[in-house]
N, C-alpha and C positions, 0 to 999 in steps of 0.2 A: 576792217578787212574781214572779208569771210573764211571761215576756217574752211584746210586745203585735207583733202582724204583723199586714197587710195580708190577708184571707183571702179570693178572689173565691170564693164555694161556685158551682159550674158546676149547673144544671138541666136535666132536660125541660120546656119552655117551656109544656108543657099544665101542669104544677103549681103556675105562678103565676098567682094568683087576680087578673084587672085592678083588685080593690077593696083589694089589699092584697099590690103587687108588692116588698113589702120584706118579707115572711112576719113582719107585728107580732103581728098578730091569733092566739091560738090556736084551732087546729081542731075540728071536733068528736069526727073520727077523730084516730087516730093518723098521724102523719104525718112520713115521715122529711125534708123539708126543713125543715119547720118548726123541730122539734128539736134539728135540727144546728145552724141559725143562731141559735135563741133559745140552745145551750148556748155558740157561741162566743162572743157576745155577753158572757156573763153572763163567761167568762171574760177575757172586756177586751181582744179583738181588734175591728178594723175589721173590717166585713163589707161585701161589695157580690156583687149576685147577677146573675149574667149564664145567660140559658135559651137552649137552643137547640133547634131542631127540623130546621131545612132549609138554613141559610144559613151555610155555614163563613168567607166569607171577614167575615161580620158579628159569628162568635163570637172571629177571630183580631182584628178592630180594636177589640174590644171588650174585649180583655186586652191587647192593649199599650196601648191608652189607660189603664186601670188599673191595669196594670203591679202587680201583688200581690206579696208574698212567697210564696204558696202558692196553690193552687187544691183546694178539696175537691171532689172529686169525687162528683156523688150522678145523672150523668147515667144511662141505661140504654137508649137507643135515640137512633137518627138517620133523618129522615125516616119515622118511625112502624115501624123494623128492629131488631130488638133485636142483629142480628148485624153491627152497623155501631158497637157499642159500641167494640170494638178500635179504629175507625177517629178514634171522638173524642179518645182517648187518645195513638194515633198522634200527630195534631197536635201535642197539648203536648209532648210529646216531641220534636218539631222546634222547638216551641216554647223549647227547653230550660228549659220550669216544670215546678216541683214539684209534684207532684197525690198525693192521698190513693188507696191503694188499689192494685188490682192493674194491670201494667202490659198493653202492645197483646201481651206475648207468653201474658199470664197468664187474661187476656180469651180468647186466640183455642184455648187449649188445654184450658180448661172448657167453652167455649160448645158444641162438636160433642159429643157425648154420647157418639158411638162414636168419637172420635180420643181421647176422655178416656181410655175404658177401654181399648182397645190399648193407651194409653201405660203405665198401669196396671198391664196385664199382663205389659207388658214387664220392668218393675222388684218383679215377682212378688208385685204388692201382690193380693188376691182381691175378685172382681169378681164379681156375676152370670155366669152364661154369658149373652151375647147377638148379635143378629144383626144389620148392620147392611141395609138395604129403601131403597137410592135409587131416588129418586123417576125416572119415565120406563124405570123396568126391570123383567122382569118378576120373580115374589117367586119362589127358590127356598127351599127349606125342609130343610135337612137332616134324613137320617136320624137323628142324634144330641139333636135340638132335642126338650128335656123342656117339658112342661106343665106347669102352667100358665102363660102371658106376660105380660109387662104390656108395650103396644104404648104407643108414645110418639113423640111429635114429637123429630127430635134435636136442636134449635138453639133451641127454647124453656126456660123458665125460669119458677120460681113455681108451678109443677104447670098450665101453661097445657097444654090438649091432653090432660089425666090426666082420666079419669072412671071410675065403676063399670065401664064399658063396655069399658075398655083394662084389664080383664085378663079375660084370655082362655084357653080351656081345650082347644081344638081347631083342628085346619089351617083350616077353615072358618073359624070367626069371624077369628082372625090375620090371613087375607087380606081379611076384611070390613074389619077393622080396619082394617089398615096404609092399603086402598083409601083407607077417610074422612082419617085422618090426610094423605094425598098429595094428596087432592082440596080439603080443607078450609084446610090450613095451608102448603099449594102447596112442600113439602120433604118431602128425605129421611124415612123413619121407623129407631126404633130398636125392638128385640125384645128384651126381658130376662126373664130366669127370675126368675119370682117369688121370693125367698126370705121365709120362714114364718119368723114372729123378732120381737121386736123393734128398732122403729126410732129411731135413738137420733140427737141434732144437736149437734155438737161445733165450739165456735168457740174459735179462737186467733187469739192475738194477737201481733205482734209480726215481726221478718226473722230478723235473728242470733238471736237468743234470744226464743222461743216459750214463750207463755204459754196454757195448757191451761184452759177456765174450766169450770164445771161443767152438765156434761150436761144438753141436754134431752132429753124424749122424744116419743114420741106414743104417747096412751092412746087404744086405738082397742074396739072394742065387735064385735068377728068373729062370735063366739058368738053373737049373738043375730040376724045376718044383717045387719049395719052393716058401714060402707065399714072393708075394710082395708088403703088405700093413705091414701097423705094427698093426695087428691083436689084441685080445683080450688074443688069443693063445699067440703071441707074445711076449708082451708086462710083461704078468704075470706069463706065465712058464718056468720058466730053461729048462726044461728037452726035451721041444718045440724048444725051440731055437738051444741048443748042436743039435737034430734030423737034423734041416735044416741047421748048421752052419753059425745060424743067431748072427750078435753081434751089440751093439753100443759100439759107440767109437768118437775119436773125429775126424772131419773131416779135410782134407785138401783142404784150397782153395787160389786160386791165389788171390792176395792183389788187384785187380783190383772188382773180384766178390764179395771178402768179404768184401770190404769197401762198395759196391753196397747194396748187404745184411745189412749191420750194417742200412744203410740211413733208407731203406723200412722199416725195422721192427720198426726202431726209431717213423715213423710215423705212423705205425699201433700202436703201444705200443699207442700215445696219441691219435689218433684220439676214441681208443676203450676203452677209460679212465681205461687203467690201472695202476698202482699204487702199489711204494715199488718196485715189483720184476713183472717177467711173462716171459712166453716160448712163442716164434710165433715161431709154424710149417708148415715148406714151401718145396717145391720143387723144382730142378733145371732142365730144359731140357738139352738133350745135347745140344741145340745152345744155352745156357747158361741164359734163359728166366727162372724167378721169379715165381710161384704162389702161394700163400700162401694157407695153408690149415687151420689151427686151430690158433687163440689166445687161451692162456692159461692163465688165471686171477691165482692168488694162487698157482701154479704148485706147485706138493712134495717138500717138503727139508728134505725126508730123507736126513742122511748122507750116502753118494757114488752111490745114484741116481744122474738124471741127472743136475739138479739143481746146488745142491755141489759138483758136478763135476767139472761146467763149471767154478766156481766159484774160485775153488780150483784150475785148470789149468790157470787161469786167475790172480792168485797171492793173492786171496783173501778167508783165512782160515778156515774152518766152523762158529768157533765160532764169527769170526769176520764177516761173513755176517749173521748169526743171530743179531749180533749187530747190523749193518747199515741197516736192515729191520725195526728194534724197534725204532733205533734212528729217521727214518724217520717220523714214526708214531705220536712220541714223539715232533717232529713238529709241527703236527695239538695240538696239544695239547690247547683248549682255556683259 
C-alpha cells in the first residue's frame, strides 16, 4: 500500500468553481485541477486546495494552518502575470515546503524566451537564429537576419501572442509585427527563424534519472495553405483544427533520431533546471537537424492532453504519474 500524506494542491483562484470549491464534480472540459485532485484522491492522500490570485500573506496563513506534507503545484500566474509564477514558488521555498515541479530558478530561466536560448546557445545546444526586440527601443534588424520570422511575445506561454500573422516574411511586416506584440502584450518581443520540419513534444520525467516517454507531434496541413505553427488558434480550438485537419498524435521516429532526441532534451531538461516532469518543444529539418523551440517547466496534466499522453503511451498510468511527480517532490522533503 502506498503511503498516505497530506497534499495542499496550490491554484489559480479563477479555476475554482464557488459551486464546487473542493474540484468533486467532473468537468466538461478537460481540466488539469480537477484531474490532479480526483487522481490523488483516488490514490488515498488527503487533499485540501488552497487558490491564490492577489493576497500572499492569505496564501502563507493558509499553509501553515494546514501545514501539508507536500504542496502540488498547478499555480501559473499571480495577480493575473504569468511572470510572477517564479515568485509563488519563491515563497514556498522560504516556506521550506515541498512542491511539485520546477523550482523559482527553473521558472525564471524558461519563462524569458530569449534568456532561454542564449543559455542554450551557450552550452551549444541549436536554437533557432533569433533576435531579441525590447520593448521602448527602437527595432534594429541585422544584416544577417534570414526570413521567414516567427515574432512572439517573450514571457508568454501556451502559444498566447502566436498567430498566422506572427510569421512573417519581410522588414516591413517584422516591425508591424513586433509594433502589435509591444503595443498589445506591453513586453519585450522575440524574432525567430522559422525552421521548416517537423514539430515534435518530448516530455520527461524524473531529476537523477530521466525518464524519455514517447513523442508527440504536431500534424499540421501547410500544403493545402493551413496554419503551420501551432498557433493560439491551434492549440485551443477543436473546431480550428477539424477546419485545417490539424491533429496531434504521436510521432514516428527512427531509433537512430530518437535516441538523438532523447540525449538533447536530457540536457536541456538540466541545464534549464527543470524538475519532476517538463515538455521540450523542437523541430526536425528534413536533413534531420535538431532545434529546439520551447522548454516547458509545469506543462498541463490534464488527463489526455499531451503530458498523459505520452505518459500513458509510455506504460506509465495517470494515477501513477501523479504519484511519481509527488513522490519526487516528497524527496526534497527536509
Amino acid at each position: 500500500m502506498k503511503t498516505q500524506w497530506h497534499v495542499t494542491v496550490l491554484v489559480d483562484e479563477g479555476t475554482i468553481s464557488p459551486d464546487d470549491p473542493e474540484f468533486t464534480g467532473a468537468p466538461r472540459e478537460p481540466m488539469t485541477e480537477y484531474h490532479v485532485v480526483e487522481a490523488l484522491r483516488i490514490l488515498g492522500h488527503r487533499v485540501s486546495i488552497v487558490g491564490v490570485y492577489d493576497n500572499l500573506p492569505d496564501m502563507i496563513g493558509k499553509l501553515q494552518e494546514q501545514a501539508p506534507d507536500v504542496v502540488f503545484n498547478l499555480t501559473e500566474q499571480f495577480r493575473g502575470f504569468r511572470t510572477f509564477d517564479k515568485n509563488i514558488v519563491s515563497v514556498l521555498e522560504m516556506l521550506q515546503l515541498p512542491f511539485t515541479g520546477a523550482g523559482s530558478l527553473g521558472l525564471l530561466l524558461c519563462r524569458d524566451k530569449c534568456l532561454c536560448k542564449q543559455l542554450l546557445a551557450v552550452h551549444r545546444i541549436r536554437v533557432p537564429g533569433f533576435l531579441a526586440l525590447p520593448l521602448g527601443k527602437k527595432v534594429k534588424i541585422p544584416k544577417s537576419i534570414r526570413f521567414p520570422m516567427v515574432i512572439k511575445p517573450a514571457l508568454e506561454d501556451g502559444s498566447d501572442g502566436i498567430s498566422n500573422a506572427s510569421l512573417v516574411w519581410d522588414e516591413q511586416a517584422l516591425r508591424e509585427r513586433v509594433e502589435y506584440v509591444h503595443d498589445r502584450w506591453e513586453q519585450h518581443a522575440i524574432a525567430e527563424e522559422y525552421v521548416q520540419g517537423r514539430e515534435l513534444y518530448v516530455t520527461l520525467l524524473g531529476n537523477k534519472r530521466l525518464t524519455v516517454f514517447p513523442f508527440r507531434e504536431f500534424f499540421h496541413a501547410n500544403d493545402i495553405g493551413g496554419p503551420s505553427m501551432a498557433t493560439s488558434q491551434v492549440k485551443w480550438n477543436p473546431e480550428y483544427r477539424k477546419k485545417w485537419g490539424i491533429k496531434f498524435g504521436f510521432a514516428e521516429v527512427d531509433s537512430d533520431l530518437a535516441e538523438s532526441i532523447a540525449r538533447v532534451c536530457k540536457k536541456v531538461y538540466r541545464i534549464l533546471h527543470l524538475r519532476d516532469y517538463g515538455r521540450i518543444d523542437l523541430r526536425v529539418t528534413p536533413e534531420g537537424k535538431m532545434a529546439i523551440l520551447e522548454a516547458n517547466p509545469n506543462p498541463d496534466l490534464a488527463y489526455g492532453e499531451e503530458v498523459a499522453e505520452s505518459a500513458e503511451r509510455g506504460g506509465v498510468s495517470y494515477e501513477d504519474l501523479i504519484h511519481r511527480i509527488l513522490r519526487q517532490a516528497m524527496q526534497r522533503r527536509a
